[in-house]
PyMOL commands that place a pseudoatom at each C-alpha (Angstrom):
pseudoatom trace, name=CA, resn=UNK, resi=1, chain=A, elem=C, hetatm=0, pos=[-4.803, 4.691, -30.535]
pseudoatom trace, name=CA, resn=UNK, resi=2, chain=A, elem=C, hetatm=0, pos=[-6.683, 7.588, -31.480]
pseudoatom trace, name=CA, resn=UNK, resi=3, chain=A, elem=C, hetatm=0, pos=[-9.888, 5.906, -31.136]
pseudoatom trace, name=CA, resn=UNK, resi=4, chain=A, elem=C, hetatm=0, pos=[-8.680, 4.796, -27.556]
pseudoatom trace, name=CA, resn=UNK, resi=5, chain=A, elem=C, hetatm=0, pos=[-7.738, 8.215, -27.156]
pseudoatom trace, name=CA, resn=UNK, resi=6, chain=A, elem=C, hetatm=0, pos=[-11.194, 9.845, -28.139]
pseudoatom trace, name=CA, resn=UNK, resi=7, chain=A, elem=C, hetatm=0, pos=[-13.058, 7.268, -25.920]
pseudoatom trace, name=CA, resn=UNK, resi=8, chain=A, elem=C, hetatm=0, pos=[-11.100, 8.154, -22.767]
pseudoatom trace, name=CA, resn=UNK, resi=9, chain=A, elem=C, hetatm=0, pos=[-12.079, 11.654, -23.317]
pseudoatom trace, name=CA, resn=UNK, resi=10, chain=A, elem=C, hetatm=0, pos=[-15.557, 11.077, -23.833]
pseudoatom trace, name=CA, resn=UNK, resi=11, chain=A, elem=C, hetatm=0, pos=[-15.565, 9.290, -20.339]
pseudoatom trace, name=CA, resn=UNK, resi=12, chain=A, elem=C, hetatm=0, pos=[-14.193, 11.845, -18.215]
pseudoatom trace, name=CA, resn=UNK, resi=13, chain=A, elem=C, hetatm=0, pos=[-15.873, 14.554, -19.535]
pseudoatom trace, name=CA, resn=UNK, resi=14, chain=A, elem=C, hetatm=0, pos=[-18.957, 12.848, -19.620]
pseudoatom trace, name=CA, resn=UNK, resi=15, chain=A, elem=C, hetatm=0, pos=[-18.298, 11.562, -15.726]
pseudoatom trace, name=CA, resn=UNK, resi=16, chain=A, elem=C, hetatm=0, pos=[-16.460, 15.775, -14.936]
pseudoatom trace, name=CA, resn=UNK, resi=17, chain=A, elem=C, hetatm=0, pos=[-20.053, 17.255, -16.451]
pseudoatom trace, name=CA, resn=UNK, resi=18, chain=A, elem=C, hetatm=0, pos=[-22.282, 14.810, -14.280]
pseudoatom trace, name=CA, resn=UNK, resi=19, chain=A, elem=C, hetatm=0, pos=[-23.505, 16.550, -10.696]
pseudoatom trace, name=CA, resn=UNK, resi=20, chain=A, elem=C, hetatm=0, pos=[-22.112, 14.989, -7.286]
pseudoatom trace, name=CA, resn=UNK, resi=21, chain=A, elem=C, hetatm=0, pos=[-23.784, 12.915, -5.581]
pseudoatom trace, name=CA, resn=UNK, resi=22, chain=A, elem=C, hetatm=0, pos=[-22.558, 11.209, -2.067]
pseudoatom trace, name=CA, resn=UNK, resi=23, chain=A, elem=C, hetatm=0, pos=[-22.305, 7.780, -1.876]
pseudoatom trace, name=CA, resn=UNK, resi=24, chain=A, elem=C, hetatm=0, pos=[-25.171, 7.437, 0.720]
pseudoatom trace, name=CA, resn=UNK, resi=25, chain=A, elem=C, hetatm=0, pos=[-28.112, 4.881, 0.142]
pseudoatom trace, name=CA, resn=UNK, resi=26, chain=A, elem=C, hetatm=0, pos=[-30.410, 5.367, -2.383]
pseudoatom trace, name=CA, resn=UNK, resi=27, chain=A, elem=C, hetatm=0, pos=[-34.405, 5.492, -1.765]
pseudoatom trace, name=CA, resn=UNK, resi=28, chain=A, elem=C, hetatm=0, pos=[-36.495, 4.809, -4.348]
pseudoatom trace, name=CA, resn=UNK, resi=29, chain=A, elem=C, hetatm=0, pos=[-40.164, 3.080, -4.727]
pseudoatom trace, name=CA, resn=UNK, resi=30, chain=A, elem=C, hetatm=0, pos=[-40.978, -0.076, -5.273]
pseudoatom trace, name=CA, resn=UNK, resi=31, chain=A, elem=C, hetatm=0, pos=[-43.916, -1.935, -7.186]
pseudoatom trace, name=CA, resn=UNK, resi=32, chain=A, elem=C, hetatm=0, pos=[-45.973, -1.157, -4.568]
pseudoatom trace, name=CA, resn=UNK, resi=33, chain=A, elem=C, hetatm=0, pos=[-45.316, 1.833, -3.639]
pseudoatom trace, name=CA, resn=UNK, resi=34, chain=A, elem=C, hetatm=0, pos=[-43.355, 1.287, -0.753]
pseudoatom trace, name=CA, resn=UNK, resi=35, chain=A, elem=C, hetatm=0, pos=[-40.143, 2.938, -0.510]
pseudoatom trace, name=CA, resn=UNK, resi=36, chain=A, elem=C, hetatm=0, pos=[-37.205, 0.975, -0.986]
pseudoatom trace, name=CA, resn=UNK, resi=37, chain=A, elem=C, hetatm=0, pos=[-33.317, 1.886, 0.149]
pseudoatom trace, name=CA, resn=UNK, resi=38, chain=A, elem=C, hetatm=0, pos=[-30.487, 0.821, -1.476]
pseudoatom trace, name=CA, resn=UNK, resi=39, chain=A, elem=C, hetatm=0, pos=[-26.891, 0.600, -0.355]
pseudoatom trace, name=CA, resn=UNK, resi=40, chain=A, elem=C, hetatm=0, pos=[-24.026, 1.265, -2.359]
pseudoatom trace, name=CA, resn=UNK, resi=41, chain=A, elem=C, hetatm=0, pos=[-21.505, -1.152, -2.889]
pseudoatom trace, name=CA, resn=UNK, resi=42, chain=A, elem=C, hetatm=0, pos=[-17.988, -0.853, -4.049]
pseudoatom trace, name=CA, resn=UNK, resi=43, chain=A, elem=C, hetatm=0, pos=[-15.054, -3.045, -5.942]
pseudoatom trace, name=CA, resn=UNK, resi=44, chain=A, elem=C, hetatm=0, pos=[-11.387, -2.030, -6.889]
pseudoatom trace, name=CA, resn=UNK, resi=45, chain=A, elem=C, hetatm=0, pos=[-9.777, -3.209, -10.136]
pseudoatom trace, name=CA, resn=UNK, resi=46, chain=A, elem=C, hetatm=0, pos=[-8.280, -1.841, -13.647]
pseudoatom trace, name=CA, resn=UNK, resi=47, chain=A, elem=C, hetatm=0, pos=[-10.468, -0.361, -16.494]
pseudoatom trace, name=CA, resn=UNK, resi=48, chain=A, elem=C, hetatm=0, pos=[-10.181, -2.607, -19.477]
pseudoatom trace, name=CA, resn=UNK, resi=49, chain=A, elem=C, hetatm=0, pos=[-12.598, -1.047, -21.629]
pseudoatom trace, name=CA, resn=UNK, resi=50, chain=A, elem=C, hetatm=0, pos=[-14.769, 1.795, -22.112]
pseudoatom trace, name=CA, resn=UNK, resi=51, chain=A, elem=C, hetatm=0, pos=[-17.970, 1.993, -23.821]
pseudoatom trace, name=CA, resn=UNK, resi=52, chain=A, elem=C, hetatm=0, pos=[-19.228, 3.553, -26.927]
pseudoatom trace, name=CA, resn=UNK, resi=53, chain=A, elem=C, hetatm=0, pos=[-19.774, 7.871, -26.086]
pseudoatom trace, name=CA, resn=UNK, resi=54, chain=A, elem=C, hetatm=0, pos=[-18.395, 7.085, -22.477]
pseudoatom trace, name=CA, resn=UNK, resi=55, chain=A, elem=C, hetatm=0, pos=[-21.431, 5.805, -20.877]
pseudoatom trace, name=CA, resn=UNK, resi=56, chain=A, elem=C, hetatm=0, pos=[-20.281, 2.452, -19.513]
pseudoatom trace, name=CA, resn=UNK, resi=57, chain=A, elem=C, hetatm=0, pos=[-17.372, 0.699, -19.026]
pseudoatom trace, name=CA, resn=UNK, resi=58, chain=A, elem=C, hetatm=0, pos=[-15.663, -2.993, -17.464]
pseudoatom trace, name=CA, resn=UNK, resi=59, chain=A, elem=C, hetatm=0, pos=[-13.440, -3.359, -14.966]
pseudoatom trace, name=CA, resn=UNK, resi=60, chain=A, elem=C, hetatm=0, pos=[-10.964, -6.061, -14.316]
pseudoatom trace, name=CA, resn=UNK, resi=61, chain=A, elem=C, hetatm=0, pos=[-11.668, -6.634, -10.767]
pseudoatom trace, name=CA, resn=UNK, resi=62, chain=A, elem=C, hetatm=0, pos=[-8.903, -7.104, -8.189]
pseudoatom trace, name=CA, resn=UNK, resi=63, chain=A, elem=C, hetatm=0, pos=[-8.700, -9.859, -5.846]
pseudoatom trace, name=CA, resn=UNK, resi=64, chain=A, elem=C, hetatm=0, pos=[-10.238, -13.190, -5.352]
pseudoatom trace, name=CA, resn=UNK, resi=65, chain=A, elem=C, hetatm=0, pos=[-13.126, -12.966, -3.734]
pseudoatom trace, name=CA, resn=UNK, resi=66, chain=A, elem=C, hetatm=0, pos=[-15.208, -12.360, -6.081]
pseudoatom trace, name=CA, resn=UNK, resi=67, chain=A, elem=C, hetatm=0, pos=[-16.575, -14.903, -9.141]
pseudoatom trace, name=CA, resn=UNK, resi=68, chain=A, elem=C, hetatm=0, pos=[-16.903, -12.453, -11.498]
pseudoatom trace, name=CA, resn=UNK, resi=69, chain=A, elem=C, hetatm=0, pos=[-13.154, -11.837, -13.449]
pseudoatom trace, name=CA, resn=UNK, resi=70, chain=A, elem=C, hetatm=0, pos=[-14.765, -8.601, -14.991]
pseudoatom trace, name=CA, resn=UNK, resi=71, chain=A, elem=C, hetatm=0, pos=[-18.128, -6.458, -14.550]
pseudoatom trace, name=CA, resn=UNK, resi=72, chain=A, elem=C, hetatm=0, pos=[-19.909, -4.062, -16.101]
pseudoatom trace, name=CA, resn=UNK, resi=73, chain=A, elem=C, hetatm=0, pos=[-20.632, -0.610, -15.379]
pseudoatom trace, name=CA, resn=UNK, resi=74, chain=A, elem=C, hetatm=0, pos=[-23.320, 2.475, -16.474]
pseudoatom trace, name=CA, resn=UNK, resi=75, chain=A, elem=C, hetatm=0, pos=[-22.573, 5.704, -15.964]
pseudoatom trace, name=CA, resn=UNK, resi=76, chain=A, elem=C, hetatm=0, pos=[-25.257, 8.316, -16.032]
pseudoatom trace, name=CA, resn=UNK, resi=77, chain=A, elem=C, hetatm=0, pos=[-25.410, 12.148, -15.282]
pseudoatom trace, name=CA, resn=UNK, resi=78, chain=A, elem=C, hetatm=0, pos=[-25.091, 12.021, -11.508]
pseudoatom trace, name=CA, resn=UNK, resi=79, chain=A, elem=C, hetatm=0, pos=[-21.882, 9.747, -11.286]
pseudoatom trace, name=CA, resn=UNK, resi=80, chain=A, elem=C, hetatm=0, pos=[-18.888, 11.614, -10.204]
pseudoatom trace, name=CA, resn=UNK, resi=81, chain=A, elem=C, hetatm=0, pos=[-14.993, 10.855, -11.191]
pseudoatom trace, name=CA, resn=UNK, resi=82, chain=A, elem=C, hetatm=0, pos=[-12.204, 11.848, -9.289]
pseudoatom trace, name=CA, resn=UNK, resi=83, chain=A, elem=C, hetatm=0, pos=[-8.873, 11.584, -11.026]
pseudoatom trace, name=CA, resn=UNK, resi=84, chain=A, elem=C, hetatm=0, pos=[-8.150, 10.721, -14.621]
pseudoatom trace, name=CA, resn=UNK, resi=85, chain=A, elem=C, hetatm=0, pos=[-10.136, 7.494, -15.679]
pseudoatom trace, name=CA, resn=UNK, resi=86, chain=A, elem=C, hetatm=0, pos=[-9.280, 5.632, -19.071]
pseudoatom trace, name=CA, resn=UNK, resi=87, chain=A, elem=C, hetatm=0, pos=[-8.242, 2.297, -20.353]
pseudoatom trace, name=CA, resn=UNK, resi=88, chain=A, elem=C, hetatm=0, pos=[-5.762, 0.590, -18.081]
pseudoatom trace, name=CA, resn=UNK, resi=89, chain=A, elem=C, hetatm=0, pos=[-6.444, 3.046, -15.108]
pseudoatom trace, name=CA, resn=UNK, resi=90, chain=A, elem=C, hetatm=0, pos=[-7.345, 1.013, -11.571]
pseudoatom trace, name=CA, resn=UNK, resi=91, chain=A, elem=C, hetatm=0, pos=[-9.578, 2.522, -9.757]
pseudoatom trace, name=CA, resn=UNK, resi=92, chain=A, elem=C, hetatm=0, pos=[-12.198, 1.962, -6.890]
pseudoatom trace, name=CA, resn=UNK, resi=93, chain=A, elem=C, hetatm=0, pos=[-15.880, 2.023, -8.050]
pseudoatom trace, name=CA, resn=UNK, resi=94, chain=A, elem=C, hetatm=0, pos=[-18.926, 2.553, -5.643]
pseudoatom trace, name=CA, resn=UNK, resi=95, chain=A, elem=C, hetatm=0, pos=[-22.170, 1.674, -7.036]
pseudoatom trace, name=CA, resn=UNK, resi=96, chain=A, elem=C, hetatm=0, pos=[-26.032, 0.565, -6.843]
pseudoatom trace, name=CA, resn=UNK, resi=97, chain=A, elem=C, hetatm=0, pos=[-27.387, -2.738, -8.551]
pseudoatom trace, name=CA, resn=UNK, resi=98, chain=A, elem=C, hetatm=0, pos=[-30.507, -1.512, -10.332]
pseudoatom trace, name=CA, resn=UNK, resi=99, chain=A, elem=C, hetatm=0, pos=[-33.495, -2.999, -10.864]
pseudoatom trace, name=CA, resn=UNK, resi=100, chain=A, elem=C, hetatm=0, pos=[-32.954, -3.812, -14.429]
pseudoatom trace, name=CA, resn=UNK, resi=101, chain=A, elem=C, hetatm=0, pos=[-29.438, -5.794, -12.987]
pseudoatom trace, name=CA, resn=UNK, resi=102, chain=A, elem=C, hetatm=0, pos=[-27.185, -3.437, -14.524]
pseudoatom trace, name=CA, resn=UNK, resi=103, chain=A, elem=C, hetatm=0, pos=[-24.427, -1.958, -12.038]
pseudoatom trace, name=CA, resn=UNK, resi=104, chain=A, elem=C, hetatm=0, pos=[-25.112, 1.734, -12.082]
pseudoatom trace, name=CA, resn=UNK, resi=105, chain=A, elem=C, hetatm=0, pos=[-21.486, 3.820, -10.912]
pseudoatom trace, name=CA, resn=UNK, resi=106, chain=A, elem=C, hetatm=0, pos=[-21.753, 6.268, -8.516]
pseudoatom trace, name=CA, resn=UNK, resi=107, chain=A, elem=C, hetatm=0, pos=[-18.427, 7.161, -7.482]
pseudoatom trace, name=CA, resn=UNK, resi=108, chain=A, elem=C, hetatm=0, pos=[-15.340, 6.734, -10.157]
pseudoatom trace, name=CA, resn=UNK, resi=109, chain=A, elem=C, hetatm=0, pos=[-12.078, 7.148, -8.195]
pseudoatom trace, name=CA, resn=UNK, resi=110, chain=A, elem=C, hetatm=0, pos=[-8.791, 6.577, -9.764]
pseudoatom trace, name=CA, resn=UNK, resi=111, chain=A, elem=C, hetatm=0, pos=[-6.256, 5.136, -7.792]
pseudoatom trace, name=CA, resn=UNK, resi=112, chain=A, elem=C, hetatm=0, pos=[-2.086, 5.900, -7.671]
for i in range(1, 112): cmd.bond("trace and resi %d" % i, "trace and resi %d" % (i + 1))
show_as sticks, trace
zoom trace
């Protein structure tokens, strides 16, 4: 419980200390130096786990149209939270599929 505790406190004040960003498309470059945009996408569902120092989590994801029962977020410096997020908390996510495949969160909102 503690532990639980601990890692839903690492989370949000890992996600409150993080700058705001607005969920507009991301540019970046690409292999060849082109530039390359990127639109966010977003997904609702309940927060089942949180990761190790608050820096990722998996959500439960609500509905059936999508395959995937859970997925996997990052969370870096930039991602903002609104609300209090922790284990068991549904929320809405917005985010960009990196290169690398992982799901990076931009936006963290918990829901009533």
């Amino acid at each position: 419980m503690i532990r639980q505790l601990v890692l839903c406190v690492s989370l949000t004040g890992a996600l409150l200390l993080g700058g705001v960003i607005l969920p507009q498309p991301a540019s970046g470059q690409g292999q060849t130096g082109q530039t390359t945009r990127q639109e966010t996408k977003s997904i609702t569902g309940k927060v089942v786990s949180i990761g190790s120092g608050g820096h990722s989590f998996t959500l439960e994801v609500s509905g059936k149209t999508n395959d995937q029962p859970t997925m996997d977020f990052v969370v870096d410096k930039n991602t903002q939270i609104q609300g209090e997020v922790k284990r068991g908390t549904p929320v809405a996510v917005e985010y960009l599929v990196m290169e690398s495949g992982q799901n990076l969160a931009v936006n963290v909102t918990a829901q009533a």
